[in-house]
N, C-alpha and C positions, 0 to 999 in steps of 0.2 A: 608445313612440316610433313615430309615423308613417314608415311608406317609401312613399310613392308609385310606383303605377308605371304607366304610360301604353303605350298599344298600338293599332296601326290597327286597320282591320275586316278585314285579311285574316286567314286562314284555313291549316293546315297542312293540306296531303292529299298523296296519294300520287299520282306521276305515272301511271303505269296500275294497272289494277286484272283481277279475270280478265274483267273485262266491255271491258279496254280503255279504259276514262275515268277520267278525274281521280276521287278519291272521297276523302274528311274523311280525314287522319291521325290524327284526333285526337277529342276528343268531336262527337258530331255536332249536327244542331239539329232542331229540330222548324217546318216547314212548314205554313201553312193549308191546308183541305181544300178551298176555295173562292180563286180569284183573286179581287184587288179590283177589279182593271182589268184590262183585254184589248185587243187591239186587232186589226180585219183588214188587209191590205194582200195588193196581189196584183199579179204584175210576169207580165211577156211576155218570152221571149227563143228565140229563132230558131222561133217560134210555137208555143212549147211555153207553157202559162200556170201560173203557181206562186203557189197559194195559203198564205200564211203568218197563222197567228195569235199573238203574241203578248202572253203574261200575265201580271201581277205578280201575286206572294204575298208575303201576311207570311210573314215569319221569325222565331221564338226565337234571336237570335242569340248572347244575353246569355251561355249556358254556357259554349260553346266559345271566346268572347271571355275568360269568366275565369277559362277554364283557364290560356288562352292567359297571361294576366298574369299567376297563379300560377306558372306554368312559370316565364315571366319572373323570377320574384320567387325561385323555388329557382336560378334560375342566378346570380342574384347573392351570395344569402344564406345560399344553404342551404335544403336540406327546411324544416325550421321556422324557418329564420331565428336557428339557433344557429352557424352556419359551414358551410362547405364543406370536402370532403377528408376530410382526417384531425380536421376537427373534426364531422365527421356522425357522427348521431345510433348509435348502437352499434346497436338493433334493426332500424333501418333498412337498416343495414350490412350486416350478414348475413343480409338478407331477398335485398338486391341481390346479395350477392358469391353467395351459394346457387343464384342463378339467372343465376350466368356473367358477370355485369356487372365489368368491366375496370377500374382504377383511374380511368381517363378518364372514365368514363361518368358517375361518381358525381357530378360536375361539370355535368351536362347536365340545364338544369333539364326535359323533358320527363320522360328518363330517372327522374329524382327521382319523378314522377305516381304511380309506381308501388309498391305494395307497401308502405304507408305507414301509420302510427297514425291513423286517422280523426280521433278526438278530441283529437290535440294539436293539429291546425288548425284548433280551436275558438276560442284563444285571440286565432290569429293576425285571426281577423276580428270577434271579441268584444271582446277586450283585457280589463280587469281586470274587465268583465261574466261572462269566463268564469269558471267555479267548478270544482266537481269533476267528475271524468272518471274514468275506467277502462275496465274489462271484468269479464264474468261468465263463467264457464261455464256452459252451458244442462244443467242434470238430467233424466234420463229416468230411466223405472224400465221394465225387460225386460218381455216381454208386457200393460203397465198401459195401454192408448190414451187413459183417461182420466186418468193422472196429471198434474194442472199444479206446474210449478218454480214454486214461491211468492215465489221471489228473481223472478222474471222478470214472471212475476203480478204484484209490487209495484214494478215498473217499468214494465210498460206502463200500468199506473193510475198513477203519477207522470206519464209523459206525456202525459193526460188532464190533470193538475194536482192529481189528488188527492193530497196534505200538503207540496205547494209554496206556498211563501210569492207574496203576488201581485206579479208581474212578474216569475218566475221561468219556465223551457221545460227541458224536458228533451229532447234529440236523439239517437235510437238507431239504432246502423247495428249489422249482423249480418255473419258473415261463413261461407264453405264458401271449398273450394277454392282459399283464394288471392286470393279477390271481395270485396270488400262492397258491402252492398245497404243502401240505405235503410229503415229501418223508418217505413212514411209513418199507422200507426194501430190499432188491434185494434178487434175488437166484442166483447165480454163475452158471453157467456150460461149459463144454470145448467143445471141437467138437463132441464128444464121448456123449454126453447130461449128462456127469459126473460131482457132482458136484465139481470146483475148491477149493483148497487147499485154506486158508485163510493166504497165503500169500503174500507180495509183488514180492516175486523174482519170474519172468516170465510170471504172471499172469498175462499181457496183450496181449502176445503174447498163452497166453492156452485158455483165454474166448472168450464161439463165443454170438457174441453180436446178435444172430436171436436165439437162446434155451436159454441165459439167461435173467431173467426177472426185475423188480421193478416195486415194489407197491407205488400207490401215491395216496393221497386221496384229492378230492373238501371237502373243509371245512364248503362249502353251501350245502353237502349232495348231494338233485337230483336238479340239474338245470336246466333247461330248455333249456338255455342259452349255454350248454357248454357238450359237451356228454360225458366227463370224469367222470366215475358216473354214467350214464345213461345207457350206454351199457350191463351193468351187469343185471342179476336177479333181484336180491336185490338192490336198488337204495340208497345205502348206502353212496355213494361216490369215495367208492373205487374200484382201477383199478387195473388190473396187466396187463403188456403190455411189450413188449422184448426190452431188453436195446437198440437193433438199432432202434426201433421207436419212445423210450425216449428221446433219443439223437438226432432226426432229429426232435422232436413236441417241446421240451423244450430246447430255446437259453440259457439261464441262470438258475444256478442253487446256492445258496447261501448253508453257513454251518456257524455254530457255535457250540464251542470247551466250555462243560463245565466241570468243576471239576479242 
């Protein structure tokens, strides 16, 4: 069943911030590094002369708009659109009551943004394209740097496509402390720092889990909070970091099967 749900281009933020200005409540967006247009202008008053320039940038504004209508869509529905209240979802429940959230809150579809099963809102924007879903636990073995989780191994080569049927995707988010992060790809490589064959057969025993990599992106951009994201140049969000430190920073890691 289709819900529609419609939303202007404003924007939730906070009235001040410790800098004093207005700043994003909410997902924030991403800005060009270049104006497209600009413009001078320059005014006189009591013979003082004031030069102004002003610039337009693009904006990614799409995010933070369809959080925005997701929010919308948990105040009406519910998290996943199985009820509100007392008919919200039991894991979600005591994700939120664990963390102080009030009976009222559970109702508040911002509120709801949080602390959520990644992969049941697969469905909500797949519909009967979405398939299976779950989570893993990620395997480590005590002093082994090169041991690779051959469960995880055969999921980030799923997400590659290897023994998906065609027009199938696989979508992997990770999680620490509370977060999740995107998993946006891995590099393969064997001892040899070659890369591995996109297959299943042997490929846990050919990847060395210290030269192969995955990328995982914070979805808050630069954090403060959280130096995944932060370590880089570009405070974009995104990490690239070698599958055994993947695997020893991130317990769980969730996926969903679409097409």
């Amino acid at each position: 069943m289709l819900a529609p749900v419609t939303v202007d281009h404003s924007l939730l933020h906070a009235q001040y911030s410790w800098e004093n200005t207005a700043t994003p409540g909410a997902a924030e967006f991403r800005v060009g590094d270049e104006p497209k247009s600009s413009d001078w202008y320059a005014e006189v008053e009591d013979d003082v002369l004031s030069i102004t320039k002003e610039a337009a940038y693009e904006a990614a504004m799409w995010l933070p708009l369809l959080e925005k209508a997701y929010a919308k869509f948990q105040d009406q529905w519910g998290a996943y659109g199985e009820g509100k209240g007392e008919n919200l979802d039991d894991g979600k429940r005591a994700s939120m009551e664990s963390r102080g959230f009030s009976e009222d809150q559970l109702d508040i579809g911002y509120e709801l943004l949080h602390w959520g099963a990644t992969a049941k809102i697969y469905p909500m924007f797949f519909g009967d394209a979405a398939g299976d879903w779950g989570y893993h636990e990620t395997q480590t073995e005590s002093g082994n740097a090169d041991f690779v989780d051959p469960t995880l191994l055969e999921t980030l080569l799923q997400q590659k496509g290897v023994g998906l049927e065609e027009g199938q995707e696989l979508y992997l988010d990770t999680l620490a402390n509370s977060h999740a992060y995107s998993v946006l790809g891995s590099d393969l490589r064997d001892h040899q720092n070659q890369p591995v064959d996109l297959t299943l057969q042997d490929a846990s025993s050919r990847t060395s889990a210290q030269l192969s990599t995955v990328t995982v992106r914070n979805p808050y951009g630069q954090d403060s909070k959280d130096k995944f994201g932060t370590r880089e140049k570009e405070h974009n969000g995104i990490t690239v970091m070698s599958l055994d430190e993947f695997q020893r920073v991130f317990p769980l890691y969730g996926y969903s099967l679409v097409g």
